[in-house]
C-alpha angles and dihedrals in degrees: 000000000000110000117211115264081251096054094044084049096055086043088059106047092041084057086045093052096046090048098053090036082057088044086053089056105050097041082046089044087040100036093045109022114025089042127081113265109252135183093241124064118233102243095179086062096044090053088053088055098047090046088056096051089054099054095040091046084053099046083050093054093042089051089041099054086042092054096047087044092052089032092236104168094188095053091048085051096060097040097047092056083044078055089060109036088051083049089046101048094042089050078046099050092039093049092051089041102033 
């Protein structure tokens, strides 16, 4: 069965999203739980995660904006529950950090 070029690209930025969201996870799991606690912070990895943050909140709003534009209910689904699980773990992470 051949998908529209809309829905393929959907497809595309919802597994990029979820790859870079997953990407996020494991340097901030790696970075401030499975290292030793030091006095310092790492800014090289806080400026990977907030690089990251920048491009997936980029590629969300771009699928999002697609889906509502090819009215796509499934797609603005997912990436409305992506929405508020990027909202949820960066309330999370600013809330442990301060």
């Amino acid at each position: 069965m051949k998908q529209s070029g809309k829905v393929q690209a959907l497809f595309w930025l919802f597994f990029f999203s979820v790859m870079i969201f997953v990407w996020i996870i494991w340097v901030a799991v790696q970075t401030f739980i499975l290292a030793k606690p030091t006095l310092e912070l790492p800014q090289n990895e806080i400026a990977l995660i907030f690089i990251l943050y920048g491009i997936l909140i980029l590629l969300v709003l771009a699928g999002t904006v697609v889906s509502v534009f090819v009215n796509n209910r499934r797609y603005m689904g997912r990436f409305g529950f992506l929405t508020l699980l990027i909202f949820v773990t960066f309330l999370a992470g600013k809330s442990v950090f301060g």
